[in-house]
MIMI-25056 format. One record per atom (N, C-alpha, C): residue number from 1; atom name; x, y, z. Coordinates in Angstrom, 2 decimals, decimal comma. Layout:
<nodes>
NODE   resi   name         x         y         z
NODE    NUM     CA         X         Y         Z
...
</nodes>
This chain:
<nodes>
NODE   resi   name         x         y         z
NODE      1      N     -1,59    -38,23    -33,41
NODE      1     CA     -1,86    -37,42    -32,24
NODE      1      C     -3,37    -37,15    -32,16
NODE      2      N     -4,02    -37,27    -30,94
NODE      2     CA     -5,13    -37,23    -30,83
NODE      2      C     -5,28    -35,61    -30,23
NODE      3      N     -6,41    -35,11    -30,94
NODE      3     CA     -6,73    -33,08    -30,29
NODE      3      C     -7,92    -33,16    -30,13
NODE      4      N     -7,69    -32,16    -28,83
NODE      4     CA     -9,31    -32,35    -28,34
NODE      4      C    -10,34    -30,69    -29,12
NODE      5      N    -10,67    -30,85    -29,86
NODE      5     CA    -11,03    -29,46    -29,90
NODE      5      C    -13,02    -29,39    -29,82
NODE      6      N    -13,04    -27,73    -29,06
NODE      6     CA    -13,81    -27,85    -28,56
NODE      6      C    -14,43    -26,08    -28,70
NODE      7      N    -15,20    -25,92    -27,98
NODE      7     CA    -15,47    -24,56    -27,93
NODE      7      C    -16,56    -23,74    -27,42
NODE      8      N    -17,08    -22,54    -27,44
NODE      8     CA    -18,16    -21,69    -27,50
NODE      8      C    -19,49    -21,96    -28,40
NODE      9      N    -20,45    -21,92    -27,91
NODE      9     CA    -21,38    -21,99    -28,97
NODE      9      C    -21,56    -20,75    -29,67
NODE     10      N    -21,15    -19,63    -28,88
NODE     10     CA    -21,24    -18,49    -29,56
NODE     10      C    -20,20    -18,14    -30,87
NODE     11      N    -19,40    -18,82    -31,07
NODE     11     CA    -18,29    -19,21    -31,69
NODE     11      C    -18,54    -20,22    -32,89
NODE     12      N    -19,49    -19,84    -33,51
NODE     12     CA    -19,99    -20,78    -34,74
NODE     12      C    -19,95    -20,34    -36,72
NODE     13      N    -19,08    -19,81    -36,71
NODE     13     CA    -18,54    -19,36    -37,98
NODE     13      C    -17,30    -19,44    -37,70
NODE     14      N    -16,32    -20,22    -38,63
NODE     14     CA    -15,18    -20,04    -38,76
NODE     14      C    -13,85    -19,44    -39,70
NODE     15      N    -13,12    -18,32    -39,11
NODE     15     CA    -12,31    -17,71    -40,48
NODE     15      C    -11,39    -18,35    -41,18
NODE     16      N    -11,15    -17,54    -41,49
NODE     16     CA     -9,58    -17,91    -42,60
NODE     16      C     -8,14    -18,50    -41,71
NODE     17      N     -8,28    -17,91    -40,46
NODE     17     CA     -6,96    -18,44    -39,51
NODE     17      C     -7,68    -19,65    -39,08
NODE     18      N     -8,98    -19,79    -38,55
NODE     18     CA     -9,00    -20,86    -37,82
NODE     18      C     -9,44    -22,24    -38,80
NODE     19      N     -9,58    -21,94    -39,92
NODE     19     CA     -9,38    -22,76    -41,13
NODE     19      C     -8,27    -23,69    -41,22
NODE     20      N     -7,27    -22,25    -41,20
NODE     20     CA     -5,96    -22,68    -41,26
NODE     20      C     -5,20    -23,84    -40,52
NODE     21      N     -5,79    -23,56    -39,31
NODE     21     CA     -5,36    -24,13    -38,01
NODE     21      C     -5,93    -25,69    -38,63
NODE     22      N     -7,12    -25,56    -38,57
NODE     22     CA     -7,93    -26,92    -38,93
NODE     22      C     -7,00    -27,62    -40,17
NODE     23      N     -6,81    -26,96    -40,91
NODE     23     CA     -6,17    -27,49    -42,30
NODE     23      C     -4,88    -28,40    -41,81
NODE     24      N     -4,32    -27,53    -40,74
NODE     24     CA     -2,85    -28,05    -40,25
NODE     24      C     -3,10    -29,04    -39,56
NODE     25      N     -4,21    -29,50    -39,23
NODE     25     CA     -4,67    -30,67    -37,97
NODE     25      C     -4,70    -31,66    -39,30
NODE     26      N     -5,19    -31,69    -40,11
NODE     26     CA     -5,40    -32,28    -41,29
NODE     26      C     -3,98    -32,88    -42,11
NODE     27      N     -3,71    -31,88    -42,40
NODE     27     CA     -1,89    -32,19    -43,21
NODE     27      C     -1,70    -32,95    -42,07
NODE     28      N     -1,04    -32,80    -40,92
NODE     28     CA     -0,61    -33,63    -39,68
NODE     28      C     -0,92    -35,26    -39,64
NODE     29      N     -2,48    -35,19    -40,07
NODE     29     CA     -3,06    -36,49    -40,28
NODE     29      C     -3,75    -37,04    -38,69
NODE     30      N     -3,73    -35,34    -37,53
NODE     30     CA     -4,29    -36,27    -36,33
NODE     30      C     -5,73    -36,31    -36,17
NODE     31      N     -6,03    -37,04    -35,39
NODE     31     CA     -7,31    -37,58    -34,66
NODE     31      C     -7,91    -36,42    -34,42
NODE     32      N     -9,28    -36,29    -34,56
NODE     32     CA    -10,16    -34,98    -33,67
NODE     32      C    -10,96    -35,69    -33,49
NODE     33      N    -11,25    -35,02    -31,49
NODE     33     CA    -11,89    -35,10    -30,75
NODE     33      C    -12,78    -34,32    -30,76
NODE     34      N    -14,06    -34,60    -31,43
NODE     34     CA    -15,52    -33,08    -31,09
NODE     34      C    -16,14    -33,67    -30,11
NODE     35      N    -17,01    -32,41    -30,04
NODE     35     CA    -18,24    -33,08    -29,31
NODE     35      C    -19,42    -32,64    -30,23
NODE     36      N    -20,76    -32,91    -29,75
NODE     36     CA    -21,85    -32,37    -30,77
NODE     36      C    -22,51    -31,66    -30,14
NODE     37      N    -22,40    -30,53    -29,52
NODE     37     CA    -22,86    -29,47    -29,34
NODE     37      C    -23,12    -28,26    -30,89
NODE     38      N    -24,29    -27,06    -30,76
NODE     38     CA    -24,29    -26,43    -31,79
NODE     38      C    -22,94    -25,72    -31,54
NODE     39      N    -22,93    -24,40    -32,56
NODE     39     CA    -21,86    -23,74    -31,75
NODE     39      C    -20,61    -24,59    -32,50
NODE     40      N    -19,21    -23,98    -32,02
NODE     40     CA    -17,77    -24,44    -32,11
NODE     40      C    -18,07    -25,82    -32,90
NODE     41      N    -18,17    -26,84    -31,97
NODE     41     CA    -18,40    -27,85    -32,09
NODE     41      C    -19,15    -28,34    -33,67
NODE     42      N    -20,40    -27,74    -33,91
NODE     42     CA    -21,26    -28,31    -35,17
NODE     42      C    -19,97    -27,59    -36,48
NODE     43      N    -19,48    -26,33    -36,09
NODE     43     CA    -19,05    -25,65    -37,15
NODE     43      C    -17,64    -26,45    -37,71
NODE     44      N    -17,04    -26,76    -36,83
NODE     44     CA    -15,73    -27,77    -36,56
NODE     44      C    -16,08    -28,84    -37,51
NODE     45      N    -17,26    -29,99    -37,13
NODE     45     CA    -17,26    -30,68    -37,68
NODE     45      C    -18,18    -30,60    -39,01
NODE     46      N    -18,51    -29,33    -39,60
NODE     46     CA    -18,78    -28,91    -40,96
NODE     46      C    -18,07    -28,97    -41,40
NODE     47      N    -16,74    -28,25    -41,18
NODE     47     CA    -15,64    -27,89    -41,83
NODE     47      C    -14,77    -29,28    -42,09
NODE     48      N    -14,66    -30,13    -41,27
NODE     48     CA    -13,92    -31,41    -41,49
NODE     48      C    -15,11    -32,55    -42,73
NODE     49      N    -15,95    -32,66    -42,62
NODE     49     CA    -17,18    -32,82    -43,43
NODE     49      C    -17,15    -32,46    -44,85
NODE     50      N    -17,07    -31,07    -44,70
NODE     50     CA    -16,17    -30,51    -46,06
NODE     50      C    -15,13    -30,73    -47,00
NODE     51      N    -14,64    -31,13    -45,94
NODE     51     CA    -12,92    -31,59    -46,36
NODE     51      C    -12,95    -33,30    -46,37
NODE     52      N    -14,11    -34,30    -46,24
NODE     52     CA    -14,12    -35,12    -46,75
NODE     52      C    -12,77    -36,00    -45,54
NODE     53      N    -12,17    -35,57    -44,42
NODE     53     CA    -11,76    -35,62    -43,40
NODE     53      C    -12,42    -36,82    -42,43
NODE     54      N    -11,90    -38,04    -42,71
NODE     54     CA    -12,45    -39,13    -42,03
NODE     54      C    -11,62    -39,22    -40,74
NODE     55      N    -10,54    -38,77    -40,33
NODE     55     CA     -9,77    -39,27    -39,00
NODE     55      C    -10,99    -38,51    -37,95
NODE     56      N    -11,99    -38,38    -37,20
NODE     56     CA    -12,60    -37,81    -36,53
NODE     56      C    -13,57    -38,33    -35,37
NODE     57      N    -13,36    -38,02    -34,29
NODE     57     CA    -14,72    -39,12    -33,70
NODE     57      C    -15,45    -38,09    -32,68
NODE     58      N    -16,72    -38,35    -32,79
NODE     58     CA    -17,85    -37,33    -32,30
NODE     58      C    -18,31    -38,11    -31,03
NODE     59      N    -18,33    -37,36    -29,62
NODE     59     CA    -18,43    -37,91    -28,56
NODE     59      C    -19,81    -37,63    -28,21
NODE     60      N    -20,68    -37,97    -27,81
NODE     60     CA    -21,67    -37,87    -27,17
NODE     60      C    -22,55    -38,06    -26,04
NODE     61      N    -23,33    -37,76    -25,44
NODE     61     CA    -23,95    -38,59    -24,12
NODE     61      C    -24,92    -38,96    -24,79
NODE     62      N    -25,37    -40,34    -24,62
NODE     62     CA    -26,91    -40,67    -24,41
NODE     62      C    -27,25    -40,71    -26,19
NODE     63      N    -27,08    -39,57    -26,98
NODE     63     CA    -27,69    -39,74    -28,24
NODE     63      C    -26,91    -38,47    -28,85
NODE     64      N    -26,68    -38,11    -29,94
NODE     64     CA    -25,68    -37,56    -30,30
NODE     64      C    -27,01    -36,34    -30,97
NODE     65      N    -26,28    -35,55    -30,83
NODE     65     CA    -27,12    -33,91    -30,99
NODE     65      C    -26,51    -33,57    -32,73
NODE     66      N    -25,33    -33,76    -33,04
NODE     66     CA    -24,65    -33,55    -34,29
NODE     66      C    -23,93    -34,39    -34,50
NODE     67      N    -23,97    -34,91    -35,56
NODE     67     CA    -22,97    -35,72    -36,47
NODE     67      C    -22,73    -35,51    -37,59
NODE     68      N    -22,23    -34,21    -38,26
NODE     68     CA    -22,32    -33,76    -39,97
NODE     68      C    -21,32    -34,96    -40,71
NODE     69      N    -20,31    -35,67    -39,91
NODE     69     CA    -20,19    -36,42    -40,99
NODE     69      C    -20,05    -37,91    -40,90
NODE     70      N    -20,68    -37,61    -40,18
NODE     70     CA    -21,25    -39,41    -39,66
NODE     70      C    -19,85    -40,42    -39,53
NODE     71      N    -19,06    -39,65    -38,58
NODE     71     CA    -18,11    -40,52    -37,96
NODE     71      C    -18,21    -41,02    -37,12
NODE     72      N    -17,75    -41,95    -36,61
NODE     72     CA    -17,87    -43,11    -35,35
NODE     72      C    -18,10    -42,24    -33,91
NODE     73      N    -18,83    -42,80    -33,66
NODE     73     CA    -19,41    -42,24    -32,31
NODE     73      C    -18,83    -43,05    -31,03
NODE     74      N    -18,10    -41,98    -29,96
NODE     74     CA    -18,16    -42,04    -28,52
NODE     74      C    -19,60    -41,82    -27,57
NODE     75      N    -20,06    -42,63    -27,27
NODE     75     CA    -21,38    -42,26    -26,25
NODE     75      C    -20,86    -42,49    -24,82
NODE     76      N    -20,33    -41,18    -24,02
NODE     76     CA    -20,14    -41,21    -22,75
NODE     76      C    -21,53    -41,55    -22,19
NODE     77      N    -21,57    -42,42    -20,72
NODE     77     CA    -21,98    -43,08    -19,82
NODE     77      C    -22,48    -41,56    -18,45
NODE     78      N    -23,69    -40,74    -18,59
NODE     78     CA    -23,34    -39,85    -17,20
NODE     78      C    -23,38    -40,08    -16,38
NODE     79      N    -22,86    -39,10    -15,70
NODE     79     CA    -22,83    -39,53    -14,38
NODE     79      C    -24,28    -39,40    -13,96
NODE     80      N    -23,97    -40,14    -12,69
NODE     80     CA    -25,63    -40,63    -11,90
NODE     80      C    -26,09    -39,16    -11,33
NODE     81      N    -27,56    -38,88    -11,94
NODE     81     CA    -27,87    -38,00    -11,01
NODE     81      C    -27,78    -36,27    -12,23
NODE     82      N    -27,08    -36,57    -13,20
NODE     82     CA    -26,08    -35,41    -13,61
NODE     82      C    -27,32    -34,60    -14,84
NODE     83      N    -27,71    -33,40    -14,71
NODE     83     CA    -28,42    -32,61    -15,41
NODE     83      C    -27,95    -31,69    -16,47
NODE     84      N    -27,93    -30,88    -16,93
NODE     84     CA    -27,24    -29,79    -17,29
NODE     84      C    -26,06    -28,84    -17,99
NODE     85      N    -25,25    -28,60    -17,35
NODE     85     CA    -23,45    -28,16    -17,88
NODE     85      C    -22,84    -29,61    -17,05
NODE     86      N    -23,23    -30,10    -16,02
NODE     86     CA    -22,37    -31,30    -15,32
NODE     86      C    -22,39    -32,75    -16,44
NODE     87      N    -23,73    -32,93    -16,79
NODE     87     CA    -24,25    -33,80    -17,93
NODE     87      C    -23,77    -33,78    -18,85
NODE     88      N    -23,28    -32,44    -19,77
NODE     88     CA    -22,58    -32,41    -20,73
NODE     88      C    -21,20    -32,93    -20,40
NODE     89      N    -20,20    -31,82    -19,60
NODE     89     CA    -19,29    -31,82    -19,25
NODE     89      C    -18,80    -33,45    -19,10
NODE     90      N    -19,78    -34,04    -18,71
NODE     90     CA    -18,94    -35,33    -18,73
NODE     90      C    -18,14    -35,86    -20,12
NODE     91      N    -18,71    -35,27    -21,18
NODE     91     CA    -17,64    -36,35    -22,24
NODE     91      C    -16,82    -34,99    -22,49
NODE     92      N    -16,33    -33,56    -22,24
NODE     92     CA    -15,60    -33,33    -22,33
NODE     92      C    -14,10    -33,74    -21,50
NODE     93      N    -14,66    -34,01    -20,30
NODE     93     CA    -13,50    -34,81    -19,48
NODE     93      C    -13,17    -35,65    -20,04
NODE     94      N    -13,33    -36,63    -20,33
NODE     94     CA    -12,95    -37,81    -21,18
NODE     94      C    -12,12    -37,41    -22,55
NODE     95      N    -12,80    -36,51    -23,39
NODE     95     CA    -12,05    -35,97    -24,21
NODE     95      C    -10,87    -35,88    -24,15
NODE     96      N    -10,81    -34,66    -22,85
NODE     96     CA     -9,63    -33,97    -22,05
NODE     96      C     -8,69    -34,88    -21,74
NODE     97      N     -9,31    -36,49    -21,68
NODE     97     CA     -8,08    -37,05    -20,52
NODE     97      C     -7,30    -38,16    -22,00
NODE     98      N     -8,46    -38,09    -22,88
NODE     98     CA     -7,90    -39,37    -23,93
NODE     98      C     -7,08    -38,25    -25,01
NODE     99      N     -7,16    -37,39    -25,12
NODE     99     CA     -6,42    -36,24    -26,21
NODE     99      C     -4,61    -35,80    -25,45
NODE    100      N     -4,09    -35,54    -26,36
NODE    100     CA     -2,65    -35,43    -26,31
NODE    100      C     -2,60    -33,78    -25,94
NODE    101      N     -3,26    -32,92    -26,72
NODE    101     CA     -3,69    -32,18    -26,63
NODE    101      C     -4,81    -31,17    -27,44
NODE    102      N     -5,01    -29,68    -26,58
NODE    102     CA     -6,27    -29,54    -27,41
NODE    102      C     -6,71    -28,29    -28,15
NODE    103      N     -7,38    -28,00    -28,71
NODE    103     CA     -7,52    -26,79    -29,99
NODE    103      C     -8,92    -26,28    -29,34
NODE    104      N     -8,80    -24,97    -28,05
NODE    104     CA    -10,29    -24,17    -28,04
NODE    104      C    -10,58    -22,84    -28,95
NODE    105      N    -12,03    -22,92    -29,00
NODE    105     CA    -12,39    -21,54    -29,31
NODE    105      C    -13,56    -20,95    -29,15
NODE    106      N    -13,03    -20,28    -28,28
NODE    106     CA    -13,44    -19,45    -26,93
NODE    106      C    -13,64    -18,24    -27,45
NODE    107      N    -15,07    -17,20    -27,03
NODE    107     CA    -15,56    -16,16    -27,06
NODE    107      C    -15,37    -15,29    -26,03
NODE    108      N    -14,42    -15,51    -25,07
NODE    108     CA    -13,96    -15,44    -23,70
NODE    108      C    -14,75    -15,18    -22,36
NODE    109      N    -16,22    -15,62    -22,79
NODE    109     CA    -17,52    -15,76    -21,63
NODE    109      C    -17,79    -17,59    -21,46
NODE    110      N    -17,37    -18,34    -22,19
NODE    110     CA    -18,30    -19,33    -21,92
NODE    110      C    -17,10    -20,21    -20,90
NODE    111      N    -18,43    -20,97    -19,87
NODE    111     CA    -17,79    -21,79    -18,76
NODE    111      C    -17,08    -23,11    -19,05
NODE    112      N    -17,71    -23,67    -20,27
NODE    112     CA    -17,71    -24,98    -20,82
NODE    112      C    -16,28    -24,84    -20,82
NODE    113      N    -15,90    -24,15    -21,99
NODE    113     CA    -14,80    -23,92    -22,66
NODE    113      C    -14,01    -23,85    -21,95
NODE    114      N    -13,95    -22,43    -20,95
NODE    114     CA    -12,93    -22,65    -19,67
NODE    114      C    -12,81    -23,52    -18,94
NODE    115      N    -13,93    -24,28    -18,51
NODE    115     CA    -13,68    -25,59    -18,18
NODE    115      C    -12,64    -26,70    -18,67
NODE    116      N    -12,36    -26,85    -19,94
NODE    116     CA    -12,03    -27,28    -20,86
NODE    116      C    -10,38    -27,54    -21,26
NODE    117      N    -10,51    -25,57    -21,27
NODE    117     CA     -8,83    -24,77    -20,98
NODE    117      C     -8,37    -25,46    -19,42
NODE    118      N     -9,27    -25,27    -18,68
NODE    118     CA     -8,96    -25,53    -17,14
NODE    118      C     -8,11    -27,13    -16,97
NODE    119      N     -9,35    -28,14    -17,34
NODE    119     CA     -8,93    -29,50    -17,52
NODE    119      C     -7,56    -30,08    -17,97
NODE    120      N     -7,33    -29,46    -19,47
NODE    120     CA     -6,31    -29,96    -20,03
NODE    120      C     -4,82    -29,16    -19,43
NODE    121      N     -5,32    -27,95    -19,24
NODE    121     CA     -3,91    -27,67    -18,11
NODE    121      C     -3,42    -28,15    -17,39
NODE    122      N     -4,70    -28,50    -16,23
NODE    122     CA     -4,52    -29,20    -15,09
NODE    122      C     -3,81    -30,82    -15,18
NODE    123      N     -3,87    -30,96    -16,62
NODE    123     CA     -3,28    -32,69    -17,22
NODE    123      C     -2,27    -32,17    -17,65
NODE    124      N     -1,57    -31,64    -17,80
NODE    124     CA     -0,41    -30,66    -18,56
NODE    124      C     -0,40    -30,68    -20,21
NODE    125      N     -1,51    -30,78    -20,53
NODE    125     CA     -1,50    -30,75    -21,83
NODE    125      C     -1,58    -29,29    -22,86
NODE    126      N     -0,76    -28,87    -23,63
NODE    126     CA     -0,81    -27,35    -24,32
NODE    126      C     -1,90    -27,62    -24,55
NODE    127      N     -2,87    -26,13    -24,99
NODE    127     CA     -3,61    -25,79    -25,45
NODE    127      C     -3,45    -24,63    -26,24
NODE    128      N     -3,86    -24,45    -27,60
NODE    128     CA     -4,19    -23,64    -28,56
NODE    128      C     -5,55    -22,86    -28,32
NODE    129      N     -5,58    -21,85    -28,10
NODE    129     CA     -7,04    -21,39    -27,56
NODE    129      C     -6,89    -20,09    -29,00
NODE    130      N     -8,14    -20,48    -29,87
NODE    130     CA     -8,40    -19,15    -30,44
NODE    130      C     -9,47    -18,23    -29,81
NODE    131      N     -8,74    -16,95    -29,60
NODE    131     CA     -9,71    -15,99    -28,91
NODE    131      C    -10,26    -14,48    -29,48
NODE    132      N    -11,63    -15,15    -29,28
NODE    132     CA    -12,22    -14,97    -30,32
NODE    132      C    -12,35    -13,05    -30,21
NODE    133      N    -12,33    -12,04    -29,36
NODE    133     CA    -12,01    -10,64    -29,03
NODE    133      C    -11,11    -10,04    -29,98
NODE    134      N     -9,68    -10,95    -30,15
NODE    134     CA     -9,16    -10,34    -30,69
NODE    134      C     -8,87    -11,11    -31,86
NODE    135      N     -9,44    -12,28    -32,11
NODE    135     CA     -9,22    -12,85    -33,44
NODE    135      C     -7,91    -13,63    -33,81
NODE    136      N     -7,00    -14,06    -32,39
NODE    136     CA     -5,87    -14,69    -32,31
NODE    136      C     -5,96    -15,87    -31,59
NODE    137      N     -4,31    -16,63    -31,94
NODE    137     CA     -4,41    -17,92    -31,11
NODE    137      C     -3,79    -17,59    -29,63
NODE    138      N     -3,76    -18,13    -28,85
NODE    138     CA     -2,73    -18,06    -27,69
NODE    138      C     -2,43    -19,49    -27,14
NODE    139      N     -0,99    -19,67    -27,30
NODE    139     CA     -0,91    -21,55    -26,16
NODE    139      C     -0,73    -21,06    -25,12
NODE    140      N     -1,29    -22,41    -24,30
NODE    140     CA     -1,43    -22,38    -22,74
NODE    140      C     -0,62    -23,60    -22,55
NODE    141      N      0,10    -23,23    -21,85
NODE    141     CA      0,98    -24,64    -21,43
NODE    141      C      1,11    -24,95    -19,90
NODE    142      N      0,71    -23,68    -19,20
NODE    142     CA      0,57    -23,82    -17,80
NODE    142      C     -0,63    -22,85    -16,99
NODE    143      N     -0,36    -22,72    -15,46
NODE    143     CA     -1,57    -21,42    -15,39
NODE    143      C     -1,01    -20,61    -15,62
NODE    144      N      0,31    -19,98    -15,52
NODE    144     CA      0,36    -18,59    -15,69
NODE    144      C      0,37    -18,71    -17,34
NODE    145      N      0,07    -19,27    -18,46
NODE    145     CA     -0,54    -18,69    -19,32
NODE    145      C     -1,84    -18,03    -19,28
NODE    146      N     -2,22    -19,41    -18,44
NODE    146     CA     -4,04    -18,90    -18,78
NODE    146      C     -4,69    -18,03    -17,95
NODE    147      N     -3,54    -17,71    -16,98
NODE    147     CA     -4,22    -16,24    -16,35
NODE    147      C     -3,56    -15,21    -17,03
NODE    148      N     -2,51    -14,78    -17,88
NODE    148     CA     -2,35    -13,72    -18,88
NODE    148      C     -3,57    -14,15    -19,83
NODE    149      N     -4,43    -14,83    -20,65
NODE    149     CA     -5,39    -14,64    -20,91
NODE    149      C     -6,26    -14,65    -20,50
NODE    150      N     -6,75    -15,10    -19,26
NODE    150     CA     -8,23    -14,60    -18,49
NODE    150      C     -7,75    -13,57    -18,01
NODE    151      N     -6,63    -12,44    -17,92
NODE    151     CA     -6,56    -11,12    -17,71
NODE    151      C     -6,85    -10,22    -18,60
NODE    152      N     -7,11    -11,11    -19,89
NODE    152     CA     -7,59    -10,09    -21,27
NODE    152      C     -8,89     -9,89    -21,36
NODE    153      N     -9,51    -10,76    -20,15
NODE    153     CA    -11,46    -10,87    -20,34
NODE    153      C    -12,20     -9,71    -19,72
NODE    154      N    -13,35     -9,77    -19,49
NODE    154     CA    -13,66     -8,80    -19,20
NODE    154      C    -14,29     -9,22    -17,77
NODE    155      N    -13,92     -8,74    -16,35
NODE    155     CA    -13,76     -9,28    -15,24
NODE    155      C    -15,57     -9,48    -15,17
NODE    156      N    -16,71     -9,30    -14,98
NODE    156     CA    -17,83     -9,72    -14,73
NODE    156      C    -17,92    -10,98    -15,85
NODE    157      N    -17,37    -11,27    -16,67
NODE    157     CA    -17,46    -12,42    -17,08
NODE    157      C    -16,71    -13,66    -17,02
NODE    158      N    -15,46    -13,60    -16,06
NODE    158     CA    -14,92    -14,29    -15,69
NODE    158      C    -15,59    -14,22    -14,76
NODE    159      N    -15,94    -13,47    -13,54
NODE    159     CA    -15,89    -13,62    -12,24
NODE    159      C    -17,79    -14,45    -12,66
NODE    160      N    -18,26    -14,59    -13,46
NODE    160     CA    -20,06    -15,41    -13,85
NODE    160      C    -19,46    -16,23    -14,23
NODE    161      N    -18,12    -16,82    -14,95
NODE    161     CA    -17,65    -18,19    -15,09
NODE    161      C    -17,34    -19,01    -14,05
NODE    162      N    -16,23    -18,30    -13,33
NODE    162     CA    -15,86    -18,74    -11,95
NODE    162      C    -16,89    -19,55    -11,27
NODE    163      N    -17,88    -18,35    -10,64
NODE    163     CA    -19,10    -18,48     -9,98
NODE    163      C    -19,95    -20,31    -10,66
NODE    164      N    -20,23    -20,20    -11,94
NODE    164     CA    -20,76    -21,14    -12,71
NODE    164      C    -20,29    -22,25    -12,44
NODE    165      N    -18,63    -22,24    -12,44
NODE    165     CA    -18,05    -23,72    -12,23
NODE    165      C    -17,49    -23,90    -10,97
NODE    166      N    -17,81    -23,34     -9,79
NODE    166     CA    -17,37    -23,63     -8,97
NODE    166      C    -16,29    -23,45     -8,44
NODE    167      N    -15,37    -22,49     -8,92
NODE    167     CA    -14,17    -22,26     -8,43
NODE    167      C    -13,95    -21,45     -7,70
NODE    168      N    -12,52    -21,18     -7,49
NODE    168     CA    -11,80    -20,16     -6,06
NODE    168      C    -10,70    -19,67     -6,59
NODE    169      N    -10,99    -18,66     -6,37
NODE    169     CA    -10,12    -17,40     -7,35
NODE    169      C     -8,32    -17,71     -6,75
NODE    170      N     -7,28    -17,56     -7,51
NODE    170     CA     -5,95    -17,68     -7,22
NODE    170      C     -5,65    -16,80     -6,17
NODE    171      N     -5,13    -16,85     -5,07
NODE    171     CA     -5,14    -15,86     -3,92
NODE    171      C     -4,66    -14,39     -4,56
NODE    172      N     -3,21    -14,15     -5,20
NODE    172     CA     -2,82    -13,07     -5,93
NODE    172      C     -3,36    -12,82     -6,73
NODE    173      N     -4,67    -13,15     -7,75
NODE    173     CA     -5,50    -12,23     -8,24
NODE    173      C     -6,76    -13,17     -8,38
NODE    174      N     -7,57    -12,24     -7,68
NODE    174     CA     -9,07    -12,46     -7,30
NODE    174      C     -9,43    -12,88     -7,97
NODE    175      N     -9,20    -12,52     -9,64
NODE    175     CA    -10,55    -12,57    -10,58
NODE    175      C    -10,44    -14,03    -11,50
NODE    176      N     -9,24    -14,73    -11,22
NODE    176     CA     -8,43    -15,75    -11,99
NODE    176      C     -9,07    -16,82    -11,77
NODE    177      N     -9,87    -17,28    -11,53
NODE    177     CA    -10,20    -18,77    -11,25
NODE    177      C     -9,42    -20,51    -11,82
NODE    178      N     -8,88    -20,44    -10,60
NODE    178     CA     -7,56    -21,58    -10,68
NODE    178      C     -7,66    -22,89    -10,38
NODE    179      N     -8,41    -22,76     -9,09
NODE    179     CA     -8,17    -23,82     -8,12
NODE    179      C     -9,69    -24,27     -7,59
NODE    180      N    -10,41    -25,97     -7,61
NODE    180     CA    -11,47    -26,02     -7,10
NODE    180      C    -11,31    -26,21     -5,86
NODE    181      N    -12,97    -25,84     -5,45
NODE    181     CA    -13,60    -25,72     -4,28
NODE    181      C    -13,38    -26,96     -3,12
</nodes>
């Protein structure tokens, strides 16, 4: 099974549960999908690095920012024109669309990430989101999961995510960002 896991940059130490979690991706024997961003991402693939964990492949655009353990590299192609969070975002889509499903961890401000959560929903794929507030996992298997957890956020930071990626709030609650523009 291929997992896309991904995350916050603010989200760069990992505990004892989300160890755990990792450990269980491991026993399992599946595929991980990183990317090389600092953050989630570099800490992720420390920890697999650690563990001497060869099933892994590190996606990148253009030139790879992290590789702690020098596993085979994806170099997404950007899109034309593409700067920024759009520039990145491109090999998380890809991620999103080649993964079975995916493992976030989310500080419950960053856009990427929700982006991320957003994507693999929208493919119907569960998601494991550790969140990071209260130090738990939550699956998402549809939207009305992931609007019981973007109801746990703190609304000016959803509603600066929203805004960020372009979305349009679910008609029955404003602050949910569901559906694009």
């Amino acid at each position: 099974m291929k997992v896309f896991i991904g995350g916050s940059r603010a989200v760069s130490k990992l505990n004892a549960v989300i160890r755990g979690r990792l450990d269980d991706l491991m026993d399992r024997g599946c595929t991980i999908l990183v990317g090389d961003a600092n953050g989630a991402d570099k800490a992720v693939q420390s920890y697999f690095a650690e563990k001497h964990y060869d099933k892994v492949i590190v996606f990148c655009m253009e030139r790879c920012r992290n590789n702690v353990g020098v596993w085979p590299v994806r170099n997404i192609e950007p899109p034309a024109g593409s700067k920024g969070f759009s520039y990145y975002a491109a090999k998380d889509f890809v991620m999103a669309d080649e993964a079975q499903c995916g493992l976030m961890l989310w500080d419950a401000k960053s856009k990427g990430t929700m982006q991320n959560m957003l994507n693999l929903i929208g493919a119907g794929k569960r998601t494991l989101v550790y969140f990071a507030p209260t130090k738990g996992f939550h699956v998402l298997a549809n939207q009305q999961d992931l609007q019981a957890l973007l109801a746990r956020c703190e609304k000016r930071d959803i509603d600066s995510a929203t805004r960020a990626l372009g979305l349009k709030a679910h008609p029955d609650q404003s602050s949910l960002p569901l559906t694009l523009h």
